[in-house]
TORNUMI-502200 format. One line per 5 residues: number of its first residue (from 1); their letters; for each residue z, x, y of N, C-alpha, C, O. Coordinates in nm, 3 decimals. Example, Ala and Ser with C-alpha at 12.3 -4.5 7.8 and 13.67 -1.06 7.14 Angstrom:
// TORNUMI-502200
1) AS) 0.780 1.319 -0.569 0.780 1.230 -0.450 0.780 1.320 -0.330 0.846 1.424 -0.332  0.708 1.285 -0.225 0.714 1.367 -0.106 0.787 1.290 0.003 0.804 1.341 0.114 .
***
This chain:
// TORNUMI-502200
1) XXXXX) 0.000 0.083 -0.120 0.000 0.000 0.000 0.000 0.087 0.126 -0.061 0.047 0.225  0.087 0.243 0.129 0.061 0.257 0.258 -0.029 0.376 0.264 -0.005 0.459 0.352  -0.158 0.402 0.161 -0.239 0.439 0.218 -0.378 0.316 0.255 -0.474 0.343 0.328  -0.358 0.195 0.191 -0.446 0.085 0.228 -0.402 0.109 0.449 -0.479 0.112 0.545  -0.275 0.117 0.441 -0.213 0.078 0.576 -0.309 0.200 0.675 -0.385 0.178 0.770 .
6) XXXXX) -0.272 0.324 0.613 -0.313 0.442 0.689 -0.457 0.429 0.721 -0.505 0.473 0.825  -0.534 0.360 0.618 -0.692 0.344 0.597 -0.696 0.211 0.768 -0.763 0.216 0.872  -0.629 0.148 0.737 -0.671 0.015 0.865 -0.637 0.072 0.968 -0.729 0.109 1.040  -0.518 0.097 1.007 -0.498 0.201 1.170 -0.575 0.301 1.190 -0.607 0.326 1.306  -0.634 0.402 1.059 -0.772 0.474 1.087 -0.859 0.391 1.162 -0.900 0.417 1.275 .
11) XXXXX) -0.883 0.299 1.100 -1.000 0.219 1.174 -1.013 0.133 1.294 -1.104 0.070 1.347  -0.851 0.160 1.323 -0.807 0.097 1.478 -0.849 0.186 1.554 -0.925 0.158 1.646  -0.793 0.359 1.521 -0.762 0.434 1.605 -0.944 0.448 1.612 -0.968 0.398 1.722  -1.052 0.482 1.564 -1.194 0.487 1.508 -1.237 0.431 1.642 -1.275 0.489 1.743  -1.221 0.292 1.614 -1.283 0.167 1.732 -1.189 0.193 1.855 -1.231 0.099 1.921 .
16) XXXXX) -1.110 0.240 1.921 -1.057 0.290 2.007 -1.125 0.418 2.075 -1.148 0.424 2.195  -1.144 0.488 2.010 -1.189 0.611 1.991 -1.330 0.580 2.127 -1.342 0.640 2.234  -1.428 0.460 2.066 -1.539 0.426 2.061 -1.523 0.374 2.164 -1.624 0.394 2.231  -1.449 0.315 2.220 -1.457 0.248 2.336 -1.463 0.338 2.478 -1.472 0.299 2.595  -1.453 0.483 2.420 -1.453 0.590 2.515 -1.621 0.601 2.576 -1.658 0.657 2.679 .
21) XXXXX) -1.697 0.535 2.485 -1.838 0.549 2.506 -1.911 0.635 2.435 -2.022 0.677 2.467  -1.832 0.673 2.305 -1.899 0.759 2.209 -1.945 0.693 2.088 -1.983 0.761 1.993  -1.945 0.584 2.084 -1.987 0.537 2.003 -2.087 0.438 1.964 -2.070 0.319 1.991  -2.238 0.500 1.876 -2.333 0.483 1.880 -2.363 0.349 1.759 -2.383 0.237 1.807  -2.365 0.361 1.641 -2.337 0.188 1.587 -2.214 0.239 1.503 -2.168 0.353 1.492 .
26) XXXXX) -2.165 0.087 1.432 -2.080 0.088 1.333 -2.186 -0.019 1.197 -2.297 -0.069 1.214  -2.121 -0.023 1.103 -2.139 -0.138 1.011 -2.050 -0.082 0.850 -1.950 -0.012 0.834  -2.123 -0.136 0.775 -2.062 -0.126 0.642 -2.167 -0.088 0.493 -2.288 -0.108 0.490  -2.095 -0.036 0.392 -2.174 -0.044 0.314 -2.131 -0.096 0.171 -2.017 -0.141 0.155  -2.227 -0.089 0.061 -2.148 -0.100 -0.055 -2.247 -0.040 -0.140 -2.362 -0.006 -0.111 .
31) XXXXX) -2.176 -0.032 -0.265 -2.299 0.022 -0.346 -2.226 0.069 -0.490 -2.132 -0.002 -0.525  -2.260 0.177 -0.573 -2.250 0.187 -0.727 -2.193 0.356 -0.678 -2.179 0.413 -0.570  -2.168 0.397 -0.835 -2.120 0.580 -0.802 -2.161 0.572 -0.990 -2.204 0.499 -1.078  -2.114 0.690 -0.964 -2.166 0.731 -1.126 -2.051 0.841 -1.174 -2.084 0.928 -1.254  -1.956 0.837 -1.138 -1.808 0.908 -1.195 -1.825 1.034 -1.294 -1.873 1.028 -1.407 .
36) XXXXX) -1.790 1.120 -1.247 -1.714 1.206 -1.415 -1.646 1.350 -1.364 -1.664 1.419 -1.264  -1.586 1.358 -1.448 -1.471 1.492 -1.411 -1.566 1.639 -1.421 -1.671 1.623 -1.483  -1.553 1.722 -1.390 -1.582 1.876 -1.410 -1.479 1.973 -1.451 -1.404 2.030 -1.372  -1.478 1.990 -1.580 -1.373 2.052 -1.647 -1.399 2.192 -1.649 -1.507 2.235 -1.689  -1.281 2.287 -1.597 -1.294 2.451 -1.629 -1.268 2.475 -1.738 -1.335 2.573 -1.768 .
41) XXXXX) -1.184 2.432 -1.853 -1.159 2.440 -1.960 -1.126 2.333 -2.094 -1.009 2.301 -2.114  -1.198 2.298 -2.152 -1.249 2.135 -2.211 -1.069 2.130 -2.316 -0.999 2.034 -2.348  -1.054 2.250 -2.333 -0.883 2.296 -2.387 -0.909 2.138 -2.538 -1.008 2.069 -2.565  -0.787 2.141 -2.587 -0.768 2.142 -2.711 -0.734 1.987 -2.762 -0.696 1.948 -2.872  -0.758 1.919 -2.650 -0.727 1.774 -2.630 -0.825 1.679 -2.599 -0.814 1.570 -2.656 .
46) XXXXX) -0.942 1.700 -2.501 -1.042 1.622 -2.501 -1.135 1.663 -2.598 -1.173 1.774 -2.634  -1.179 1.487 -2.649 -1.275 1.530 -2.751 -1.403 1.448 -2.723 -1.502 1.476 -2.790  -1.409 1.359 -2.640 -1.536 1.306 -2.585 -1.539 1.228 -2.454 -1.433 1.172 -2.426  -1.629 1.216 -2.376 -1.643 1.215 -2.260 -1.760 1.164 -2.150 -1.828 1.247 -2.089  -1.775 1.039 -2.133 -1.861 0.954 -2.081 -1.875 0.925 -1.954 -1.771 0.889 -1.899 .
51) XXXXX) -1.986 0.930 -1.880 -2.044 0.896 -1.762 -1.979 0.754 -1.756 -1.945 0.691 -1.856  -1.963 0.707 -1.609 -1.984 0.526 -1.646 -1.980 0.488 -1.472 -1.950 0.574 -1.389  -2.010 0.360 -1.439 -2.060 0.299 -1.318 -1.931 0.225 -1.263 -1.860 0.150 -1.330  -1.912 0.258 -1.125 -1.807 0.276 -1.049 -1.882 0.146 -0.927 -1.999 0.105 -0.922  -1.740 0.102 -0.828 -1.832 0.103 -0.719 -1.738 0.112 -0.581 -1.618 0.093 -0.561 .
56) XXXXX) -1.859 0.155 -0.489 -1.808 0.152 -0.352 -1.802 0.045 -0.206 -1.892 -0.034 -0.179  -1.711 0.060 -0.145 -1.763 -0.003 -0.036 -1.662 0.077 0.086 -1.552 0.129 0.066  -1.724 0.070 0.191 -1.759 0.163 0.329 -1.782 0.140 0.438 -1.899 0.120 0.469  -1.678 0.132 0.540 -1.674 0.079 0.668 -1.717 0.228 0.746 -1.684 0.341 0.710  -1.781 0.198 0.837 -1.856 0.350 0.890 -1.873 0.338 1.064 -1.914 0.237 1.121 .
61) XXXXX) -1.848 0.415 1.105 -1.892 0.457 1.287 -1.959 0.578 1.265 -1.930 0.680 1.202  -2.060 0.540 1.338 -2.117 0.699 1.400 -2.084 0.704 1.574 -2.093 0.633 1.674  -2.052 0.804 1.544 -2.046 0.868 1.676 -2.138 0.960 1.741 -2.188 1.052 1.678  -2.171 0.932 1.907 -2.253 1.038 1.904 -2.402 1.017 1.922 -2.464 0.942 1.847  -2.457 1.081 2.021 -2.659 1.028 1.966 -2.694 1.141 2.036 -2.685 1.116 2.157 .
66) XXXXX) -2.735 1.270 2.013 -2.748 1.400 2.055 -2.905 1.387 2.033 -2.893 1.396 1.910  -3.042 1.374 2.049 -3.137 1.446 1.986 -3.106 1.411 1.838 -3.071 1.502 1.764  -3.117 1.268 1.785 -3.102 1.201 1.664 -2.992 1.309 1.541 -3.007 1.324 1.420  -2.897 1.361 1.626 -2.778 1.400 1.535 -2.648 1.344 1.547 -2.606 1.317 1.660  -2.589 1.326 1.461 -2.458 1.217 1.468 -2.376 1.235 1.392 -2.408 1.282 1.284 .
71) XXXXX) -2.253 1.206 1.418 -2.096 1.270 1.381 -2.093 1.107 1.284 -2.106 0.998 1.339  -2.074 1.126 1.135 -2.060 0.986 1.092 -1.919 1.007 1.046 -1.876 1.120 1.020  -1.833 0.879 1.036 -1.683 0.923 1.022 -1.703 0.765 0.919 -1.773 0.669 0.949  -1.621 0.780 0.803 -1.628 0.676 0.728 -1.488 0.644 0.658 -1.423 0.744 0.626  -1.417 0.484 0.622 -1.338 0.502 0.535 -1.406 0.382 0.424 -1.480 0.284 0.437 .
76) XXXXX) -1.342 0.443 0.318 -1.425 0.407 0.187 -1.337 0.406 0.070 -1.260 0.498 0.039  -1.350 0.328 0.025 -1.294 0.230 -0.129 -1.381 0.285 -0.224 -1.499 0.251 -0.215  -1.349 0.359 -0.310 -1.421 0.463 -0.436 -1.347 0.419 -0.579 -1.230 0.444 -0.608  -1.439 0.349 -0.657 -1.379 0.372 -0.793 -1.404 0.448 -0.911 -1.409 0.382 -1.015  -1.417 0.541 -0.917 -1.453 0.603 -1.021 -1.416 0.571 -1.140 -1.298 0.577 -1.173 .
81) XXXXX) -1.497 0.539 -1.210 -1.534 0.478 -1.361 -1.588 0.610 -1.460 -1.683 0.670 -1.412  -1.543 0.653 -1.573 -1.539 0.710 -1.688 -1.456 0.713 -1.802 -1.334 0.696 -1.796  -1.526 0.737 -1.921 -1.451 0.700 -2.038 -1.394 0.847 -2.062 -1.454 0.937 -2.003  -1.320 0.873 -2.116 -1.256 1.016 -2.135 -1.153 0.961 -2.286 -1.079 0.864 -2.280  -1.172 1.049 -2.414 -1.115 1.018 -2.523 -1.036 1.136 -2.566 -1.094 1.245 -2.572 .
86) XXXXX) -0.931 1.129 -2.591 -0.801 1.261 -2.564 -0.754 1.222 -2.702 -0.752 1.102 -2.731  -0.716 1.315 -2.793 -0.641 1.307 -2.933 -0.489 1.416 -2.925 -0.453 1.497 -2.839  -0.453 1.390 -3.004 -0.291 1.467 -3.053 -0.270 1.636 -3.029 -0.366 1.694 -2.977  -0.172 1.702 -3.057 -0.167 1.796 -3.049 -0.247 1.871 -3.141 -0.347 1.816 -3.186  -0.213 2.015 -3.185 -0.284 2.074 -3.315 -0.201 2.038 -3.413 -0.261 2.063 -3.517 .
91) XXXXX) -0.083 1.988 -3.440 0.009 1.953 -3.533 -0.044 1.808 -3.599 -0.037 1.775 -3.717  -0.103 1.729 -3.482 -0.143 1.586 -3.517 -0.278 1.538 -3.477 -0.311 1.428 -3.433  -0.362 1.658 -3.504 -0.513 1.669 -3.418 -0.567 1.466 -3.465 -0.621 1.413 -3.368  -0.560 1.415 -3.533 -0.597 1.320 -3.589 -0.518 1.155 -3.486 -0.550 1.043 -3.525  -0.468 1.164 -3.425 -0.394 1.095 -3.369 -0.400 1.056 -3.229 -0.330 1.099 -3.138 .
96) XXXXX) -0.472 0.987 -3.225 -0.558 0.960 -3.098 -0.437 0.898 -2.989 -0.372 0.800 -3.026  -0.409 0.963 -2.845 -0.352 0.948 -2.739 -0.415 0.846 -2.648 -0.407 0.723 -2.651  -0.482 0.930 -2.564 -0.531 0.795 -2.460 -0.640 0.811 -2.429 -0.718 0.882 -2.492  -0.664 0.761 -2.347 -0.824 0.695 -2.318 -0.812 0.683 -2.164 -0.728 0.605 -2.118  -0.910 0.772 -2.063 -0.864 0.750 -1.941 -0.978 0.684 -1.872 -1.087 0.739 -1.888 .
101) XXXXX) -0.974 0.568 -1.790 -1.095 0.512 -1.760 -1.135 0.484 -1.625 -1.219 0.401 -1.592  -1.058 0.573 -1.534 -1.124 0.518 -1.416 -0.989 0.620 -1.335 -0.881 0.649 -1.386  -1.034 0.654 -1.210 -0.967 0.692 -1.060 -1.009 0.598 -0.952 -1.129 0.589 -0.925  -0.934 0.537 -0.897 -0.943 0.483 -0.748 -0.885 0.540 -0.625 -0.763 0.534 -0.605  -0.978 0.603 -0.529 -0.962 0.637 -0.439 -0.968 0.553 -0.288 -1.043 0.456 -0.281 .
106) XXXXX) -0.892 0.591 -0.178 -0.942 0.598 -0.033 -1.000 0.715 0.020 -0.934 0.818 0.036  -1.139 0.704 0.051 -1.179 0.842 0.092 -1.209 0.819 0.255 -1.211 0.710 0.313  -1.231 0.936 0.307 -1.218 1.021 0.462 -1.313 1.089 0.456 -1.267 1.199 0.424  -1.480 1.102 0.470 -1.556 1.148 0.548 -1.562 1.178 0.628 -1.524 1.098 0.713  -1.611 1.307 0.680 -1.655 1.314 0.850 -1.786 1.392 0.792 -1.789 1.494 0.724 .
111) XXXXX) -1.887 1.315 0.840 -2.015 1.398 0.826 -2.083 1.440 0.909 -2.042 1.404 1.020  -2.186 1.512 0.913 -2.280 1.567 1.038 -2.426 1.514 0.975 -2.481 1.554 0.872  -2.470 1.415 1.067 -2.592 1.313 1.053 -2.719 1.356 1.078 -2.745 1.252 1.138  -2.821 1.417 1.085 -2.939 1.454 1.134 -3.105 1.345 1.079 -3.162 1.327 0.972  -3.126 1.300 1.215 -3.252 1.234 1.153 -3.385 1.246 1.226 -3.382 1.293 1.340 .
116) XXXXX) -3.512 1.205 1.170 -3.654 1.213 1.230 -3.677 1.089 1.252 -3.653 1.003 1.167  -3.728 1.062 1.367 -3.781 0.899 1.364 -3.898 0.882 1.331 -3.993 0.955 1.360  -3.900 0.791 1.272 -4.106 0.737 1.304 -4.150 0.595 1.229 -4.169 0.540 1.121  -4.151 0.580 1.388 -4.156 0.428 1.407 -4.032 0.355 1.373 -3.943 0.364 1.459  -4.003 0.280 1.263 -3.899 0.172 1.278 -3.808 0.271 1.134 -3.706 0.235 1.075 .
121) XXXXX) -3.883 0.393 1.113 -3.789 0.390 0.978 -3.701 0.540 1.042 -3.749 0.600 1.138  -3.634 0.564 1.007 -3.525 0.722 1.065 -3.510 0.778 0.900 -3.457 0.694 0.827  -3.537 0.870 0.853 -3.533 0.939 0.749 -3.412 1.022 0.816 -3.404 1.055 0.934  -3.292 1.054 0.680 -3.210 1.097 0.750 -3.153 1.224 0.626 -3.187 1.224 0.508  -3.043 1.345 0.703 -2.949 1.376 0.581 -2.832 1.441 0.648 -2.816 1.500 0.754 .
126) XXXXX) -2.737 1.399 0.523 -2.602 1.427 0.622 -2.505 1.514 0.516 -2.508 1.512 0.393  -2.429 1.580 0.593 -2.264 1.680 0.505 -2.179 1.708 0.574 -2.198 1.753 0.687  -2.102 1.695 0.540 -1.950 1.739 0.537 -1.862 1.705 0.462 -1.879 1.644 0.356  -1.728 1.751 0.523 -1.569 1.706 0.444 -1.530 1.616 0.401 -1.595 1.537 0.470  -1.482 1.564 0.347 -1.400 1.467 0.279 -1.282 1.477 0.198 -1.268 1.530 0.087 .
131) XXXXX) -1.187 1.410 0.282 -1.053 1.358 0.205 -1.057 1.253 0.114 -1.121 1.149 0.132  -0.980 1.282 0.003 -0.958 1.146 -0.105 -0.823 1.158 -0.111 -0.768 1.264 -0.142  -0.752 1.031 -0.077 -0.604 0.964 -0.117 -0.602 0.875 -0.237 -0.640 0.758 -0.237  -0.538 0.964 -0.378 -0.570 0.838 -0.528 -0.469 0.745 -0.451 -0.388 0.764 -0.361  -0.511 0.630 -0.528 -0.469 0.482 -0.509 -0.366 0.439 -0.642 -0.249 0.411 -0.667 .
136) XXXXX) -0.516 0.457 -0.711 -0.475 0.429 -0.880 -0.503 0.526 -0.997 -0.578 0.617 -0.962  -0.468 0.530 -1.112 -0.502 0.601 -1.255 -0.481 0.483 -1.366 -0.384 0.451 -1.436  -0.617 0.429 -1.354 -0.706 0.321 -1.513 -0.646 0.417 -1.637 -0.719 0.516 -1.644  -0.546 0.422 -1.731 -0.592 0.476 -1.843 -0.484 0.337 -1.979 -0.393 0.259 -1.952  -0.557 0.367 -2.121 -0.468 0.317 -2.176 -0.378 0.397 -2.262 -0.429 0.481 -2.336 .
141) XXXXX) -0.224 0.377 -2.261 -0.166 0.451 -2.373 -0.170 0.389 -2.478 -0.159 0.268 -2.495  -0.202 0.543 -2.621 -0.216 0.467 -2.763 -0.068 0.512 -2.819 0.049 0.499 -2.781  -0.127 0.562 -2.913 0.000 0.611 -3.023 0.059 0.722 -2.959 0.005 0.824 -2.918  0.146 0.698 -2.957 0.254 0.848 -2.981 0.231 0.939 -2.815 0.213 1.060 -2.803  0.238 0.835 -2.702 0.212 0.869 -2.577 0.316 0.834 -2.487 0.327 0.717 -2.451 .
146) XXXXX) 0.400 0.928 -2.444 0.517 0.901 -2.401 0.579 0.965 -2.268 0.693 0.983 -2.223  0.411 0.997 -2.216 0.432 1.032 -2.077 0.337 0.921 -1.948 0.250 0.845 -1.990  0.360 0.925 -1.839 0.297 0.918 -1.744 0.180 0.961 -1.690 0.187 1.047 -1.603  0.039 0.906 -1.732 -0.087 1.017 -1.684 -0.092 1.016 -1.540 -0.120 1.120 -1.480  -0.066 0.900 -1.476 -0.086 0.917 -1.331 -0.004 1.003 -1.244 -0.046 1.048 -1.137 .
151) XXXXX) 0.118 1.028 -1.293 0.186 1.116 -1.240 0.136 1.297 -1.241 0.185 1.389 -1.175  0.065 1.299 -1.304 0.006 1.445 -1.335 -0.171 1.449 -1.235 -0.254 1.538 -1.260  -0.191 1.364 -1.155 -0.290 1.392 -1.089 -0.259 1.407 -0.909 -0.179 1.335 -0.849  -0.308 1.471 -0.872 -0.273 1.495 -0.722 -0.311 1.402 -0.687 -0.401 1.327 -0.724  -0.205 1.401 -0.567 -0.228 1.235 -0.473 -0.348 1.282 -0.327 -0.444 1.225 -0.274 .
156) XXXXX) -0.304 1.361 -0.315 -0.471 1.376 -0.202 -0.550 1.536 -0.286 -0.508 1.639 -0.338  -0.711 1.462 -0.250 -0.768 1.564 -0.303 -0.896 1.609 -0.171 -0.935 1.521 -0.094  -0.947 1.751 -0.160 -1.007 1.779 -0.083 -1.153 1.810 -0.134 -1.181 1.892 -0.221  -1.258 1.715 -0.054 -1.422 1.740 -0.116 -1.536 1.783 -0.005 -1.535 1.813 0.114  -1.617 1.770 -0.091 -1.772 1.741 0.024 -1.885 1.694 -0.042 -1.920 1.697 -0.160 .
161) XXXXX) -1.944 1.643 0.078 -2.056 1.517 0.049 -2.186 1.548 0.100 -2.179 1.568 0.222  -2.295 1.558 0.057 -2.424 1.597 0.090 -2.537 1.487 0.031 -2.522 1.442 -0.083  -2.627 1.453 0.098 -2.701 1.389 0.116 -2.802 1.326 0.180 -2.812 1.369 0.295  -2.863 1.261 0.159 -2.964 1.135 0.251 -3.034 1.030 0.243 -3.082 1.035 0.130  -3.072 0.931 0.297 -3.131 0.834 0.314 -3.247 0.766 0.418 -3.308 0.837 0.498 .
166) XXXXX) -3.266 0.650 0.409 -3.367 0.588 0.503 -3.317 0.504 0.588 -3.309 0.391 0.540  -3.266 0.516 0.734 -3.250 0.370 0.808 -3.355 0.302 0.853 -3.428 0.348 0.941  -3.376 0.167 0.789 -3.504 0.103 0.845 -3.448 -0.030 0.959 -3.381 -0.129 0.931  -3.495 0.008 1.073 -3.493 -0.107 1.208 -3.554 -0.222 1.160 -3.675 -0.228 1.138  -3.458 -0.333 1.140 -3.521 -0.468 1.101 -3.465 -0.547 1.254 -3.342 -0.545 1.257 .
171) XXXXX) -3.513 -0.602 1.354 -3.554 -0.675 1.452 -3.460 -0.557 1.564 -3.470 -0.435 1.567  -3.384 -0.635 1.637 -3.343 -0.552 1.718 -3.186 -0.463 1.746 -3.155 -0.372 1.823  -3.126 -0.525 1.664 -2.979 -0.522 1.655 -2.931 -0.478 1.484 -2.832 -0.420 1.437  -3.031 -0.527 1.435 -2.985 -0.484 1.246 -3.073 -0.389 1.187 -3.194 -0.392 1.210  -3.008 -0.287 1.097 -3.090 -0.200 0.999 -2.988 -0.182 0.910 -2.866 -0.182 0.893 .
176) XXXXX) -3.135 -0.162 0.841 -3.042 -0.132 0.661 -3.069 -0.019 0.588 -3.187 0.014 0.577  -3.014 0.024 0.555 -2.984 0.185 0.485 -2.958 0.228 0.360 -2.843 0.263 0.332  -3.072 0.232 0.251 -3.058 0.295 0.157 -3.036 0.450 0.119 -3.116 0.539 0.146  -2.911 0.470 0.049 -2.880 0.585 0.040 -2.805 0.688 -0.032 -2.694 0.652 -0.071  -2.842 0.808 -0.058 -2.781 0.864 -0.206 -2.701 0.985 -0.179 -2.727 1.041 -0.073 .
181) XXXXX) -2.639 1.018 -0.229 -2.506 1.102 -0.149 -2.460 1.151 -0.319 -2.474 1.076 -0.416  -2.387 1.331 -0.328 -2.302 1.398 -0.429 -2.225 1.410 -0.390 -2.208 1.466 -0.282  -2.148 1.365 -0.455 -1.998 1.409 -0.429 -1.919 1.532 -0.462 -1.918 1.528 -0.585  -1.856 1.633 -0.429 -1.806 1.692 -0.509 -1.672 1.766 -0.462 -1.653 1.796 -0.344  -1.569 1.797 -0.575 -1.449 1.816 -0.506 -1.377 1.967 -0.477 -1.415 2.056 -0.553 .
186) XXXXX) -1.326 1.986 -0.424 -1.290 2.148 -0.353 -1.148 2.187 -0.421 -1.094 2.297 -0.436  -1.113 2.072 -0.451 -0.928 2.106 -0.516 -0.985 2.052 -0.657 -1.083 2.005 -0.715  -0.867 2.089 -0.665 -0.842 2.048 -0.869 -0.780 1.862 -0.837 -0.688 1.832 -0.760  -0.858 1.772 -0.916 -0.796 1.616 -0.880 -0.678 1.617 -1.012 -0.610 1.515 -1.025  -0.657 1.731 -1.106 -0.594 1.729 -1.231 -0.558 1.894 -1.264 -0.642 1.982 -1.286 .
191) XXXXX) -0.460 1.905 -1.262 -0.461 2.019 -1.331 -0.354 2.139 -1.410 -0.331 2.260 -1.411  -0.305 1.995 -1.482 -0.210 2.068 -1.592 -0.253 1.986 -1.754 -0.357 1.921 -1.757  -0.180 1.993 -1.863 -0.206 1.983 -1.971 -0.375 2.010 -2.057 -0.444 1.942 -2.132  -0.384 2.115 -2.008 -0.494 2.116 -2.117 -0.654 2.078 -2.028 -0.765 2.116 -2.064  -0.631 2.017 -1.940 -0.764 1.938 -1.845 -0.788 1.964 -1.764 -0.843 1.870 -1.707 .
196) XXXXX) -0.779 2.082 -1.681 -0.785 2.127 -1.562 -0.900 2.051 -1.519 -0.991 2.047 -1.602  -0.922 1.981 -1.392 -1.036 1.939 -1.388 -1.081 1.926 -1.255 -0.986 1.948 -1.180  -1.204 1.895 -1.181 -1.239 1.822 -1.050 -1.308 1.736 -1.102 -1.347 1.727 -1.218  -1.336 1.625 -0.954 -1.404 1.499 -0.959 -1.581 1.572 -0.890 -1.616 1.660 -0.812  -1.653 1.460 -0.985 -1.763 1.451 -0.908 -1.842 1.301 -0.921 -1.812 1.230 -1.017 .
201) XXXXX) -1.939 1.256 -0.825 -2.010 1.162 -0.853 -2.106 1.133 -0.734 -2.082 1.142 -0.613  -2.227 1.096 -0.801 -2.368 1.006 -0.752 -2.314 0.893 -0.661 -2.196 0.864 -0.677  -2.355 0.854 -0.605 -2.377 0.786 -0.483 -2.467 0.665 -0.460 -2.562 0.706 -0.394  -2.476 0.577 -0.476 -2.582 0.489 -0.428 -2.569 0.358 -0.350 -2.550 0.244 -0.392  -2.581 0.398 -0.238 -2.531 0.273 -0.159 -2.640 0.194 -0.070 -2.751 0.243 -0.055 .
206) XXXXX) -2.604 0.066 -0.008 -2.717 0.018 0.100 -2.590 -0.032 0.218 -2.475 -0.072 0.205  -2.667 -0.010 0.319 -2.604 0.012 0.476 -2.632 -0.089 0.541 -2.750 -0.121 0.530  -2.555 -0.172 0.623 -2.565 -0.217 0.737 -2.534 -0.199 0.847 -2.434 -0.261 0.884  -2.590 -0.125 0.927 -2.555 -0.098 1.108 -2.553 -0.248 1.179 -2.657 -0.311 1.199  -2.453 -0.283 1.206 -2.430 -0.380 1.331 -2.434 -0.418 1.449 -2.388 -0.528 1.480 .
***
């Protein structure tokens, strides 16, 4: 609850911000991700490990209109979706533990926007930083599991985001924005028992500027 809280006064302080006269549109987005961990060492416990479809949604300001470059600042609702299948120690290799299926994040963008115009469409690509605050940890406990998984993942994690898309001008006030973005993370989102790991994931969203 109080990073939902921290996420809405972001977006007070955002539109405040904007009223200084720096601010060029806002709108929202939503869209799909494609989840999965990056393991330094696959260690003695995971034994299989699945992609799976997540989704997002994304309240966004840009700031800024330099010679079609722009400061985009975003907060965003991330679920990362994957199957992850974990078994027993070496004493009980046969004895299947848990099953972890998903991270939910609040993430913190600040990107650097660059685009070409021509005509009604803006071809664009953007990077920078990003903060993630976990929310949640999806997993189920099976047999013989008698710890806490969520407690073993860091509560803020540090990334970056690279990418681009198309804004297309539909009449005078609305455009819509298809767009594909990697995610990838700079800290460890895990990194004790056996899993040392980071987050990564695909991107696919559509935009509305307001």
């Amino acid at each position: 609850m109080r990073r939902f809280i921290f996420g809405i006064l972001l977006i007070i302080l955002l539109f405040q911000f904007s009223h200084a006269g720096f601010l060029h549109s806002w709108g929202v987005k939503f869209g799909l991700n494609i989840g999965y961990r990056k393991f330094d060492d696959w260690g003695s416990l995971l034994t299989d490990k699945d992609k799976n479809i997540g989704f997002n949604a994304v309240f966004f300001l840009e700031l800024i209109d330099i010679d079609n470059l722009n400061l985009l600042t975003e907060v965003q609702y991330k679920m990362l979706r994957m199957n992850e299948r974990y078994f027993g120690n070496s004493d009980s290799p046969d004895v299947e533990v848990w099953n972890l299926n998903g991270l939910d994040y609040l993430s913190f963008p600040i990107l650097l926007k660059i685009g070409y115009p021509i005509k009604n469409i803006i071809p664009f690509l953007c990077s920078g930083p990003r903060l993630d605050m976990l929310l949640k940890v999806h997993y189920d406990k099976l047999e013989h599991f008698n710890r806490d998984l969520a407690d073993e993942f860091k509560r803020v994690v540090f990334g970056f985001d690279i990418g681009g898309g198309i804004k297309i001008k539909i009449g005078e006030n609305l455009c819509i924005t298809p767009e594909f973005r990697f995610c990838i993370d700079i800290t460890k989102s895990k990194g004790i028992y056996h899993d040392s790991a980071s987050n990564r994931a695909y991107l696919f969203m559509l935009g509305f500027n307001l």
